[in-house]
Backbone as CSV, one residue per row, in Angstrom:
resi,resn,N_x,N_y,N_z,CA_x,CA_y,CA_z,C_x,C_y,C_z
1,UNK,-11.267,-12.782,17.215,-11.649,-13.078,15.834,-12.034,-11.813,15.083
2,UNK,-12.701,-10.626,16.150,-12.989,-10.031,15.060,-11.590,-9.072,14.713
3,UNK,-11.159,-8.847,15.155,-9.837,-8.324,15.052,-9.141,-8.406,13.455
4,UNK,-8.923,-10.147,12.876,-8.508,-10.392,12.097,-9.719,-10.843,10.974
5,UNK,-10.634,-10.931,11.576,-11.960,-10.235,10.490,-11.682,-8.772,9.651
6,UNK,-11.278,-8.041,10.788,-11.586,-6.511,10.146,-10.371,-6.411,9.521
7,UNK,-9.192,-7.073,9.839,-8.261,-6.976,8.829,-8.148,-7.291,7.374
8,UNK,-8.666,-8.475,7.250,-9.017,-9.658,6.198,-9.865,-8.664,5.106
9,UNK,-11.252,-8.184,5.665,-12.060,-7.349,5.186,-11.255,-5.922,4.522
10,UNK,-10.237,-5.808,5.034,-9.541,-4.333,4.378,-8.342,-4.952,3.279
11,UNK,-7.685,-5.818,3.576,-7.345,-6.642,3.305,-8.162,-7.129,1.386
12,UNK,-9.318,-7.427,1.644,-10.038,-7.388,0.150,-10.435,-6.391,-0.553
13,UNK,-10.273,-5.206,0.105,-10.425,-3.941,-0.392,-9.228,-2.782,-1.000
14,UNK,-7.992,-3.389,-0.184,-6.519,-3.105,-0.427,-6.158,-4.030,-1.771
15,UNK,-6.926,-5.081,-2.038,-6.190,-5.013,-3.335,-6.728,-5.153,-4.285
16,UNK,-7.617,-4.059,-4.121,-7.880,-3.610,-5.691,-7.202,-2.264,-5.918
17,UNK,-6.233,-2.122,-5.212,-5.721,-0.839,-4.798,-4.187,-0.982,-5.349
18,UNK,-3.562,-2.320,-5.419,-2.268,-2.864,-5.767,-1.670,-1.826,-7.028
19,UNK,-0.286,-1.784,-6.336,0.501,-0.659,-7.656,0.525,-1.851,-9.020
20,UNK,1.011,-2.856,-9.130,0.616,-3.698,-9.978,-0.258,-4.863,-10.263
21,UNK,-0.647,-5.132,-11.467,-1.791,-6.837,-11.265,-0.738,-7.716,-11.031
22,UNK,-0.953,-8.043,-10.325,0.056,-9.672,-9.873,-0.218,-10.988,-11.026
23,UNK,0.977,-11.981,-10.992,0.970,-12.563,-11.869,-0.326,-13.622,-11.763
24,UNK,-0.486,-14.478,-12.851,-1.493,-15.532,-12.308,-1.824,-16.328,-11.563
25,UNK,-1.080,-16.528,-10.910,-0.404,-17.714,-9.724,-0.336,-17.029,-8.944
26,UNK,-0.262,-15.627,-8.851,-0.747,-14.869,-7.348,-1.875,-14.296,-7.263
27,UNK,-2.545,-14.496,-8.270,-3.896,-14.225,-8.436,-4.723,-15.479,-7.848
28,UNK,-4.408,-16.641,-8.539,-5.111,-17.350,-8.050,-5.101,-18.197,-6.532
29,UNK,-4.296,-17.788,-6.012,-3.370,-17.936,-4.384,-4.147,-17.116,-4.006
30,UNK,-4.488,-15.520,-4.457,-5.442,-14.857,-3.477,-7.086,-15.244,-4.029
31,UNK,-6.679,-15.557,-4.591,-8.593,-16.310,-4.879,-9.006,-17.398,-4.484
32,UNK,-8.202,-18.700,-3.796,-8.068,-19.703,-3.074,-8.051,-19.231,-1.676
33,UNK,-7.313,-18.688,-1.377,-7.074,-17.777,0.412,-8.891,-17.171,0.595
34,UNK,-9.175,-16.171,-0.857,-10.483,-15.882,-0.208,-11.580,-16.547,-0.095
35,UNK,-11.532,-17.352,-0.911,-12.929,-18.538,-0.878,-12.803,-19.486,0.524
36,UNK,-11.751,-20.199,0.913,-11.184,-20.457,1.981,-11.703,-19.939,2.985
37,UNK,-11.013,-18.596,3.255,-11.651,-17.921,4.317,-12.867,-17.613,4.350
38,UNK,-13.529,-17.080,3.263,-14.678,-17.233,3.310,-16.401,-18.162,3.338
39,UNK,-15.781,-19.282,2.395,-16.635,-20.131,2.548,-15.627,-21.462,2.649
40,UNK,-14.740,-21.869,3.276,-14.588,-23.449,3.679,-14.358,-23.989,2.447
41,UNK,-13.786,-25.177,3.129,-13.554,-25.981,1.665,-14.444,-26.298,0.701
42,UNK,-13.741,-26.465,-0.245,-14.291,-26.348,-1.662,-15.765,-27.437,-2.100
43,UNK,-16.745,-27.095,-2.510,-17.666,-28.501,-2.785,-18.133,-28.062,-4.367
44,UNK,-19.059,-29.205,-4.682,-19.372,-29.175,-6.394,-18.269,-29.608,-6.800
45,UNK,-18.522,-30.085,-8.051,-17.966,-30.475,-8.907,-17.115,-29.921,-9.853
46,UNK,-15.857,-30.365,-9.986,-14.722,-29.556,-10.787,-15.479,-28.990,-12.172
47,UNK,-15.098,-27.590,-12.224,-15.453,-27.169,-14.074,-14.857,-28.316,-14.832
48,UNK,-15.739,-28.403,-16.117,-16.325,-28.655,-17.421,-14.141,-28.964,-17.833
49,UNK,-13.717,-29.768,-18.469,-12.550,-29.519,-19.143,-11.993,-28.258,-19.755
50,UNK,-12.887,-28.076,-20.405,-12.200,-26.403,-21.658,-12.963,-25.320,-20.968
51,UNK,-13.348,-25.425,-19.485,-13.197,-24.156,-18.976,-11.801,-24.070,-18.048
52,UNK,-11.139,-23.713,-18.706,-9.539,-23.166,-17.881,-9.494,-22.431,-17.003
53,UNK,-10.163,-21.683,-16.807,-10.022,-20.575,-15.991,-10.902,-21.215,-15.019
54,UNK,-12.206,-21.462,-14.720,-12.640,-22.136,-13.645,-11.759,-23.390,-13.466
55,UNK,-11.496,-23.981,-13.656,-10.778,-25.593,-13.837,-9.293,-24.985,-12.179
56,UNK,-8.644,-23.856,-13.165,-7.494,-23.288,-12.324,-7.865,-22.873,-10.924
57,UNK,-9.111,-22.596,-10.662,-9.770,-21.733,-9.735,-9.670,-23.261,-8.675
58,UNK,-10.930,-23.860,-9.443,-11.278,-24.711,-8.091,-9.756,-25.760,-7.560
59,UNK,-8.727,-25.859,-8.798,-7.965,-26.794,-7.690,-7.297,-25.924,-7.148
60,UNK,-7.030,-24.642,-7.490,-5.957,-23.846,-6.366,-6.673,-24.039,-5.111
61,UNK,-8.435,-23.953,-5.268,-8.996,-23.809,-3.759,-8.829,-24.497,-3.202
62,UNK,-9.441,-25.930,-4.195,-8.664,-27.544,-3.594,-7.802,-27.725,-2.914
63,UNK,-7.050,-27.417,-3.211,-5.497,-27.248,-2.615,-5.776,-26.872,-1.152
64,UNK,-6.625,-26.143,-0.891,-6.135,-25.606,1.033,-7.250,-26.396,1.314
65,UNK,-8.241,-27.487,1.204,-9.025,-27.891,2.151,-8.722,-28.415,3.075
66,UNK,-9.373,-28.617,4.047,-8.834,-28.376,5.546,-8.371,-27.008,6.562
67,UNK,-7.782,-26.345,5.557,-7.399,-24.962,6.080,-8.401,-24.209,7.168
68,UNK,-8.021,-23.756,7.821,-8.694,-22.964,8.973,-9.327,-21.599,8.515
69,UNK,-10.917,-21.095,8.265,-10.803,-19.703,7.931,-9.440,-18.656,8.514
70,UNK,-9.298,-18.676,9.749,-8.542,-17.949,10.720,-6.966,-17.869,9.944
71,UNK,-6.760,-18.980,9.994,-5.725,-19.535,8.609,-5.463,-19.007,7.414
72,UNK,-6.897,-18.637,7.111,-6.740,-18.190,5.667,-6.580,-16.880,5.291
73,UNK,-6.948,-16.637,6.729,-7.504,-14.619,6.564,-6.226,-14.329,6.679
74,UNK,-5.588,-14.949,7.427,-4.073,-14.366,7.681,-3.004,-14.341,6.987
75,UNK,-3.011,-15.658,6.097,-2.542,-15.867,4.675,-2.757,-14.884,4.173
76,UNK,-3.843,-14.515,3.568,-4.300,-13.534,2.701,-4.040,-12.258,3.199
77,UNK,-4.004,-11.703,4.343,-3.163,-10.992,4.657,-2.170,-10.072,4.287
78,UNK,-1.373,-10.903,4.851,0.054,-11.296,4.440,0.789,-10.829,3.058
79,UNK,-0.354,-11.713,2.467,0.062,-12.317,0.836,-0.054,-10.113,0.482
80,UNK,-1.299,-10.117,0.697,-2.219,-8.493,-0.004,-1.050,-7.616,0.808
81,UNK,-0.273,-7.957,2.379,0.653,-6.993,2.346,1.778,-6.900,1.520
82,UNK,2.162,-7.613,1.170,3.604,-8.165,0.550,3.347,-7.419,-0.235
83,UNK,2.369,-7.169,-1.225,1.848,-7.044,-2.718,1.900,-5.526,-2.824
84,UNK,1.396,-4.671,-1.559,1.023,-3.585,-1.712,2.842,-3.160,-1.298
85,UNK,3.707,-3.720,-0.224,4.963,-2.916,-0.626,6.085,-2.760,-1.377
């Protein structure tokens, strides 16, 4: 585990490093992957209607509950390698 801990962890630090900002939908794919991995599925209550931007957030997270941290780190991964070549 810790293995793909310490990856995951460089991994969130590699992309703020990205040659470009990725589109929104890969933004919010890596902001679902990290909450995921980091804190488990999603709880509270969906944002307010006319907040959009939270609203987008929590169902992308929505979207992976159940997901495995281990799961997620690796996703995210993945996703942050793709991005950086």
């Amino acid at each position: 585990m810790s293995d793909i801990k310490d990856r995951f962890e460089q991994a969130a630090q590699d992309v703020h490093l990205l040659p470009e900002r990725p589109d929104n939908q890969t933004l919010l794919r890596l902001y679902a992957l990290y909450k995921q991995a980091t804190e488990g599925d999603t709880i509270g209550p969906k944002p307010g209607f006319f907040d959009f931007i939270g609203s987008a957030k929590h169902e992308a997270w929505a979207r992976l509950a159940g997901m495995p941290h281990e799961e997620a780190m690796q996703q995210y991964i993945d996703l942050v390698e793709r991005l950086r070549a």
